[in-house]
N, C-alpha and C positions, 0 to 999 in steps of 0.2 A: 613609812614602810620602806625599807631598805628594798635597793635596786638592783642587781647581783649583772652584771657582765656576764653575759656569755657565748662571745667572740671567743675566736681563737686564740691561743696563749701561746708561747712559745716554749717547748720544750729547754727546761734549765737544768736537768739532770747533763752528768757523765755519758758521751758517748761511747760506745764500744766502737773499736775497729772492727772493719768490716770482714769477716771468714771467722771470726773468735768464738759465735755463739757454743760451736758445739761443745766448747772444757762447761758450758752451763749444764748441760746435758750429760759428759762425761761426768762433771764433779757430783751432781744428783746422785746418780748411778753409782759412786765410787761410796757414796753416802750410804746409802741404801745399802749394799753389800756387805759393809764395815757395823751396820748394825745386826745382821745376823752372826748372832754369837755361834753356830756351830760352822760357818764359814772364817770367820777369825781365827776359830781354833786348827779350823783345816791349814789355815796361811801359816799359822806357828808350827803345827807336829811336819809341814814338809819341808821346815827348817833341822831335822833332827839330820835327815843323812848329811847334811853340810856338816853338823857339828863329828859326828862320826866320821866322816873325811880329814877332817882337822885331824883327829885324834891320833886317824892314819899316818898324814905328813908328817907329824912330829914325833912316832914311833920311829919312825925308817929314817926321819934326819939325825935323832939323835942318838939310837940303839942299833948298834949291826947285828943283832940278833934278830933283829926286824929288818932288814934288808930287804927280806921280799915284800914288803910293804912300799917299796921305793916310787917314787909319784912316776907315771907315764901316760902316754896318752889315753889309755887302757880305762883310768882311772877318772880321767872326764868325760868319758863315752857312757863307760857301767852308771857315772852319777845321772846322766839326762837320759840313761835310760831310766833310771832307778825314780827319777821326779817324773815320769809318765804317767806313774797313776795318779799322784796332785796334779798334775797338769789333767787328767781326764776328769778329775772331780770339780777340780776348779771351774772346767768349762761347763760341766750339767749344772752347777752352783747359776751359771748364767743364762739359765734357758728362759727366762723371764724378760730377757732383755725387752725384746720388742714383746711378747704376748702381753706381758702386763696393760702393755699402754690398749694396745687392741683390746681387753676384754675392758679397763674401765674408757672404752672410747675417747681416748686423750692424744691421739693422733690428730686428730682436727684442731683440736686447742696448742697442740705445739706446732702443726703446718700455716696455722694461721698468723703466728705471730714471723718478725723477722728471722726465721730460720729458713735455710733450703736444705731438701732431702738428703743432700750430700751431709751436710753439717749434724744432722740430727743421727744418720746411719755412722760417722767417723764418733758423736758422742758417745755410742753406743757400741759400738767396738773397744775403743778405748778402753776400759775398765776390765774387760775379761781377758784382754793384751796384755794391757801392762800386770794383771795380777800373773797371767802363766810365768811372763819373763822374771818378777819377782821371786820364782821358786828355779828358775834356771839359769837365764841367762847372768844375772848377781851373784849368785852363790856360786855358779862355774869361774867366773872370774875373780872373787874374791877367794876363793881358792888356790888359783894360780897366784895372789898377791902375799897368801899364808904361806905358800912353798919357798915363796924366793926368802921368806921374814925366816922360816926356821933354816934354812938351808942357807945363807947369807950372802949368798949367790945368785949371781943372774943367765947362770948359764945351762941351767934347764930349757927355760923361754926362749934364749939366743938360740940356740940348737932344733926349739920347735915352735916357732915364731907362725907356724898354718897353727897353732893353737889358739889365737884369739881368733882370727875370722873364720875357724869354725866352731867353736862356741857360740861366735854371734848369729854366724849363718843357720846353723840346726836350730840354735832356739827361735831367734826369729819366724822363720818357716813354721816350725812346730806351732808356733801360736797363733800365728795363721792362717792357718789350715784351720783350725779347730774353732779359732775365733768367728773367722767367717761363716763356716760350715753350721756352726751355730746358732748365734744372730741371724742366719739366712732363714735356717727352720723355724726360730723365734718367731718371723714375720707372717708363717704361715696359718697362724693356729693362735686361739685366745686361753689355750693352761699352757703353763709350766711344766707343768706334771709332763704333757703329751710329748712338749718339743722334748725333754729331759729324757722318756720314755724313746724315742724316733730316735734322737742322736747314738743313742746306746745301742739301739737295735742294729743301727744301720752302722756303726762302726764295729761290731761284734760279727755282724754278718755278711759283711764284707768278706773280712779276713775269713770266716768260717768255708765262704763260695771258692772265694783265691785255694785255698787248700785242696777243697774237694776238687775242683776242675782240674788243678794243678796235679793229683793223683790220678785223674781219669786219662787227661790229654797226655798229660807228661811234658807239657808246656810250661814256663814260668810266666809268660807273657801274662797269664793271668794276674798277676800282683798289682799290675797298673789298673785295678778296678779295687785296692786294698790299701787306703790310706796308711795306714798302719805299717805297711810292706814296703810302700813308698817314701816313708820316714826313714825306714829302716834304712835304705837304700843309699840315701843322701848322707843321713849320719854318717855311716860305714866309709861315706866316699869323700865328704868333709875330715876326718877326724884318721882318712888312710890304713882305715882299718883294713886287710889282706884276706883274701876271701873272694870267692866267685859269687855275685850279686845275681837280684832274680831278673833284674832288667836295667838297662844300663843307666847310666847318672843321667842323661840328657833326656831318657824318656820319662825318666822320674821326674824332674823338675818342669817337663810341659804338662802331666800328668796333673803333679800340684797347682798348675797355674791354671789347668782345666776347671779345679775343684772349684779353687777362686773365682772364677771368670766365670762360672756358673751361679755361684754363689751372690756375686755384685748382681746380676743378673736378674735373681729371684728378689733380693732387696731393689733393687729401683722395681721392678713392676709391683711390689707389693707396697711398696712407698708410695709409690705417684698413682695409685688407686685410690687413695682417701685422700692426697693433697687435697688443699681448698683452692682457691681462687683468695689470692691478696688485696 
């Protein structure tokens, strides 16, 4: 009768470094997303305005009958305005982030293992991040790389060199905000449906309150409770847009960093309520 060992062994697998766990978590997620085929299709049709921009640049570089088509800043402002509503779908697309795990109770089976809250909430950002910047931040910059290819010049960009760190700055931000804001409510609730449902409510009625108070009082100050107002804000002030703002640059960005900072907030206590014990 055969005698089987069973001492302890030593671990002969590949170690991971230590902080890495969460691209396991992120890349699941990234997984998962990529198989919903009517989410795929969203990532492709909010590539259509980039191609239409294109179409643009090379009207006005190479036809003066198109002149007023001529690239400006104008032109990268209208496109990330214009990707705001992929960017709003793409983030309902993620209301699942954290609910999922909560309704099939897998929050425990991923706190259990070598993961810390941090590592599992940055897994789980990741992927509704990086897909907003995919429809903004890329296509805004590779647009500025099509101008200089049909215009064979570089002296669009030399003359407006605040056009890259604000492309990077508004997108950034923008995903953000949205990313957090959402994943945050993910944590609170086990449907999709619900957090999908709250985020929309609560981003639509925001801006609906900012207006109506903003009518009554005759105050703008109201915008800083109006995400949406507060994008606007910073865009406008990244990108030098001219125009009287509803609240200034600096209360807009403590404002955004409230959202945040609220947001991180509601994930660690909703986190470290089902951690386990390692």
């Amino acid at each position: 009768m055969p005698i089987h060992d069973q001492g302890y062994r030593h671990y002969a697998g590949r170690k991971r470094p230590l902080g890495t766990a969460w691209w396991v978590i992120a890349r699941q997620q990234i997984r998962t997303v990529l198989t919903q085929k009517r989410y795929l299709a969203l990532l492709l049709i909010a590539w259509i305005p980039f191609v239409a921009r294109v179409v643009q640049i090379y009207l006005a570089a190479n036809f003066q009958q198109a002149a007023f088509l001529a690239t400006s800043k104008e032109l990268f402002r209208g496109f990330l305005d214009q990707q705001g509503l992929f960017v709003f779908l793409l983030i309902v697309g993620a209301s699942g982030a954290i609910a999922d795990d909560r309704r099939a109770n897998a929050l425990q089976v991923y706190l259990s293992k070598p993961l810390t809250r941090v590592e599992y909430i940055a897994g789980k950002l990741f992927a509704p991040f990086a897909f907003v910047l995919s429809v903004t931040l890329v296509p805004a910059l590779l647009l500025l790389i099509v101008h200089v290819a049909f215009a064979g010049s570089l002296t669009f960009v030399t003359q407006n060199l605040y056009l890259l760190p604000a492309i990077l700055l508004y997108s950034v931000v923008l995903a953000l905000v949205g990313t957090f804001t959402m994943v945050a409510l993910s944590s609170l609730s086990k449907s999709r449906r619900f957090t999908a449902l709250t985020f929309t409510g609560l981003f639509f009625f925001t801006t609906a309150m900012y207006q109506a108070l903003q009518r009554i009082t005759g105050s703008q100050l109201w915008a800083l409770m109006s995400p949406r107002d507060l994008l606007s804000v910073i865009g406008d002030a990244a990108f030098r847009i001219p125009g009287q703002r509803a609240v200034p640059l600096w209360a807009a960005l403590i404002a955004v960093m409230v959202i945040i900072g609220l947001s991180v907030a509601v994930l660690e206590k909703r986190i470290r309520g089902v951690e386990v014990v390692k």
